[in-house]
C-alpha angles and dihedrals in degrees: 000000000000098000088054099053096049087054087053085044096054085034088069097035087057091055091045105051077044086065094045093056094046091053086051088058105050089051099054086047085059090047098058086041084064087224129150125237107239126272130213118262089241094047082052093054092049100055094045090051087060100038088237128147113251108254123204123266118289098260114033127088125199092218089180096052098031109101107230090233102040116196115247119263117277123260108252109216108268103247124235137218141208131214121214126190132203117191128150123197092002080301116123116236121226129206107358134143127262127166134185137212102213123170107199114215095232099049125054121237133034135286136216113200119177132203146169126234108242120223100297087053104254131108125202122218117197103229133195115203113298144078138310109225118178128359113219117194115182120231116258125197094287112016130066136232129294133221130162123168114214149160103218114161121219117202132193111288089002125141121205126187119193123169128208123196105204122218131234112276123216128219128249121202138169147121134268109221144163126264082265085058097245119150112261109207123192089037115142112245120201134189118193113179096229092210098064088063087072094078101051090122086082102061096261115147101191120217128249126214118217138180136168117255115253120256077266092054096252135141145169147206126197133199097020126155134176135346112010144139137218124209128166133206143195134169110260091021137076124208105242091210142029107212112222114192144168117225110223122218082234099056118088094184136352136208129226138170128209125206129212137181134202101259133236135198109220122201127175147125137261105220131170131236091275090052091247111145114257106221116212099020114173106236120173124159114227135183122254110251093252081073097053120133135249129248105239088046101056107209126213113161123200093229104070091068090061084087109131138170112243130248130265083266090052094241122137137198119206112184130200099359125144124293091218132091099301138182130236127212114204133174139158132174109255100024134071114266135213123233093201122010111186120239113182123216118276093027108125096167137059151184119190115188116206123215120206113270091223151350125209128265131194119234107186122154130140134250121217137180122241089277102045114257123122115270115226132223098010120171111235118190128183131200121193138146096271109035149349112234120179136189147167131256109246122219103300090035101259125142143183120196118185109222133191118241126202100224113164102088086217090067093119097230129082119251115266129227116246115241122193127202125191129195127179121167108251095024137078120259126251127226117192131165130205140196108266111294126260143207095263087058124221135275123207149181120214128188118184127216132240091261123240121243124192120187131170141100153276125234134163126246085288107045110265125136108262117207100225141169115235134224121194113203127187152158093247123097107209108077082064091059103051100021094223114118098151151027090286098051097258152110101220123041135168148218142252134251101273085043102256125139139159129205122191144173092049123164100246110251145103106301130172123229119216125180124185121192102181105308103348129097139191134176141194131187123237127213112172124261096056127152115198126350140220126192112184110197116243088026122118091358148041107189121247122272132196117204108184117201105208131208147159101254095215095033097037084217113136118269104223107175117062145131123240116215100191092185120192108171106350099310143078149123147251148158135215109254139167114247117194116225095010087284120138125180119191124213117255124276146203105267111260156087108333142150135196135232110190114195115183113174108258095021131098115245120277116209135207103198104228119272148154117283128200121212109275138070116310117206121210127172111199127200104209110202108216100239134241136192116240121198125182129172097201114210135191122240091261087054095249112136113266112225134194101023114154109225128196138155131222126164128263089266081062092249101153109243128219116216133168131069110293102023114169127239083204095049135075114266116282131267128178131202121229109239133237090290096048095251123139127196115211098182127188095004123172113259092237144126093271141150125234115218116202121194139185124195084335097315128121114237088172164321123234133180124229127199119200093253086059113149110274096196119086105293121198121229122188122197150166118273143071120300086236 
């Protein structure tokens, strides 16, 4: 018995120690194969997490590939911190919320860390090396957020201590109602500050408060500071307007209200005349203009970017857009658009039927010369509202030009006149204009004129040749048509530098002659037919002048800095310039029909309507009116927003006044609609005694006086009349 059971006995020990031997095996095969035994997922994310090399499992040793001396570990880089304080008002703040865009030297990308001040006010970020980029405090209940954009280093086992004092912050409160202006309650409010959007750049995504409106509509915002913008949302409705605001250091908080509308989905389809579908349509919903938005509440609705083409079918999709009267704008190459294509309320589905947008007329005629014959070779040139073709006379003068006519009485532009221009070298051109052109096209009969050639020189008072530059001015039009009064194709030519020029190929007429060298003139009229001239500089005309005396019109002290708009059809130029004394002296000019726009900074715009000047100097004094901002939220009696008013000033002897920034001299004056909220923007308005005249679809809600110590905060105005 005991001789059995110690052979089962060494029978066991041989297949363990078997075992043992084949284990030993397989290891030492892993070894040469330089491989590493697995990790567990969680030991792998921790080690990543730490970029860190994977090291092998506590507890086994690679005695073949381990050195007998190994170096000591290396050093890892001592971290850094940084120490933020909050405090407002010398108080600590507790428990508020900082975070940090850092980029570390040694990763790639930005991060954002976040952290809270304890109860002495500061928080504490662990750094690697690398740089701080933006600093991000979160508004409390009565301070405002914080941003600060900087380019602190950190480097390895450095502190660094940096203390913020945090502003007031103001409320902002409003409701969120329908286009009937009934509360919506449940509706999403969110407040984004628009400034932190400016460092994007940084990987900082900036937080929005939210919060749902009360059962009234209402809502409210504390501790809110510069730029920011309000939106709502609800599911089945759209907001009609984004509020974007500035916050004044003066406000301490500010009302708004936000629109929205119950939503539609539109589908529909652009077809021609011929009911063929039309591929790649342009189809974009807008609002009617009685819905248009006021300055100080800058509107930017989410709908008008649900424009889309349409599809090779020429079907279109707009989603979420709003269920009112709407406007369509629709345009496709080839075809005549619609600016604003009415969509009534209720209608999901359309169909939009495109008319060409145009079909081609034939203009011929024949060009003949004073005795008759064709002229060859003539140049024929055609100007409509849809294209300018031109062509060439053939051997007995004849010609046929295509041109395209706007036929579909819905193509949102007026029909232009045709205009023809003919140019033939050695004769003058003609200019010729004709009704709008039809479908049965036009025939004509042109015959050209000998050209008229002027030649001479310019000198100055003694004689000497004077290099100048020429101006050619003249009762006919076309030349400002077509823009080509000589030889080379324009108005204005030069001398050279003995003096000398030729024009030719000029319409034969009266013409007047004008040179200018620097700040000289001379003119000569010319009556055809005239052999050589002669301009003398300084002879016939001197050039006009405008000298500006310019003075505060309540201190009577000289305004020194201003800007000079000198405007001839539609256009001029100007700098902004110091002027000793308020005196301020133009550079001549070529005489004719000219206005002014002065523009001094802290005064409203003074205006010279536009007339006819003579050469010589032409004294003004202006009275320049220091400006003011003006800001209104108009109300009806029931306290609902009044949109749509027309507001405009004139003085109490009922002369109309300009006011903004760029009035013209040439416009009418300038008027301005409260917006969706009732508010009404007067900017840059004279300090002086004035009546505001407010107007709705061409009646009069009222006239108020203002004094030019007028109120230039926000001022509520109730009045009669409908909210709509």
């Amino acid at each position: 018995m005991k001789r059995g059971s110690f052979l089962i006995l060494l029978l066991i020990a041989l297949l363990l120690g078997s075992l043992a031997g084949w284990s030993w095996l397989q290891e030492s095969d892993h070894r040469q194969e330089g491989s590493r035994p697995q990790r567990t997922y969680e030991e792998r994310e921790e080690a990543a997490d730490q970029k860190l090399p994977l090291q092998p499992a506590e507890g086994r040793q690679d005695l073949e590939t381990q050195p007998k001396d190994p170096p000591e570990p290396a050093e890892q880089a001592a971290a850094g911190r940084a120490r933020i304080h909050l405090s407002q008002q010398g108080q600590p703040i507790q428990h508020n919320l900082i975070q940090l865009c850092f980029e570390a030297e040694h990763a790639s990308g930005l991060q954002t860390l976040q952290g809270r001040t304890d109860l002495e006010g500061w928080a504490e970020f662990p750094l690697e090396e690398g740089s701080i980029r933006t600093i991000r405090v979160e508004a409390g209940p009565t301070w405002a957020a914080h941003l600060e954009r900087t380019a602190q280093w950190m480097d390895a086992g450095e502190t660094w201590e940096h203390r913020i004092e945090l502003f007031p912050g103001g409320s902002i409160h409003g409701q969120v109602m329908d286009e009937g202006h009934r509360p919506i309650a449940g509706a999403t409010v969110f407040l984004l500050e628009s400034s932190l959007s400016r460092h994007q750049n940084y990987a900082f995504i900036p937080l929005r408060r939210s919060q749902l409106s009360r059962s009234d509509g209402s809502f409210r915002f504390e501790g809110v500071r510069g730029e920011y913008s309000l939106t709502a949302e609800k599911a089945g409705m759209i907001a009609l307007v984004d509020v974007e605001s500035w916050w004044s250091s003066e406000q301490t908080e500010s009302a708004h209200w936000l629109f929205m509308t119950a939503s539609r989905d539109l589908k529909g389809k652009v077809i021609n005349t011929d009911g063929e579908p039309v591929p790649w349509a342009w189809v974009g919903p807008q609002m009617p203009n009685n819905w248009r938005d006021g300055p100080d509440t800058q509107v930017w609705p989410s709908f008008r970017e649900a424009g889309m083409r349409s599809q090779k079918d020429g079907s279109f999709f707009l989603e979420a857009i709003p269920n009112l009267p709407l406007e369509l704008s629709v345009h496709a190459q080839n075809y005549t658009g619609y600016n604003a294509y009415p969509v009534p309320a209720g209608v999901t589905e359309i169909e939009i039927r495109l008319g060409p947008k145009h079909i081609p007329a034939q203009v011929q005629g024949r060009v003949l010369d004073p005795q008759g014959q064709g002229v060859k070779g003539a140049l024929v040139k055609l100007r409509s509202r849809a294209s300018s073709p031109q062509s060439k006379t053939d051997h007995d003068g004849y010609f046929s030009v295509q041109v395209p006519v706007v036929v579909d009485p819905a193509y949102p532009f007026p029909a232009r006149k045709l205009q023809l221009l003919v140019q033939a070298e050695g004769w003058a051109p003609h200019y010729q204009e004709f009704p709008p052109l039809t479908e049965s096209g036009l025939h004509v009969v042109v015959e050209l004129k000998a050209g008229l050639v002027l030649e001479g020189q310019v000198v100055h008072a003694d004689g000497r040749p004077a290099q100048a530059g020429l101006t050619l001015q003249s009762k006919t039009e076309w030349f400002s048509n077509f823009s080509l009064t000589t030889a080379t194709g324009q108005k204005r030519s030069k001398t050279d530098a003995q003096g000398r020029f030729r024009l030719d190929r000029l319409w034969p007429e009266e013409f007047l002659l004008v040179a200018r060298s620097g700040e000289q003139f001379g003119q000569i009229k010319v009556t055809p037919p005239r052999e050589k001239l002669k301009v003398v500089l300084g002879e016939g005309l001197g050039g006009v002048r405008f000298s500006i005396q310019m003075r505060d019109a309540i201190s009577g002290t000289a305004v020194e800095e201003a800007t000079l708009m000198i405007l001839s059809g539609g256009g001029g130029a100007g700098g902004k310039h110091r002027y000793p004394g308020g005196l301020l002296q133009s550079r001549p000019k070529l005489p004719g029909s000219y206005s002014l726009r002065l523009d001094a900074p802290g005064y409203a715009v003074w205006l010279q309507a536009e007339q006819n000047y003579d050469a010589g100097e032409h004294q003004f004094l202006a009275h320049l009116y220091p400006a003011r901002d003006l800001r209104f939220r108009l109300l009806t009696t029931s306290g609902l927003p009044l949109a749509g008013v027309q507001a405009g000033l004139e003085t109490p002897g009922g002369e109309p006044i300009s006011f903004g920034d760029y009035p013209s001299p040439d416009k009418p004056p300038t008027q301005v609609l409260s917006g969706l909220d009732g508010r009404l923007w007067l900017q840059r308005v004279p300090q002086r005694p004035l009546i505001l005249i407010l107007q709705k679809d061409g009646a009069l809600l009222a006239r108020r006086p203002l004094l030019p110590d007028s109120e230039l905060q926000e001022t509520l105005l109730r009045l009669p009349g409908e909210s709509r």
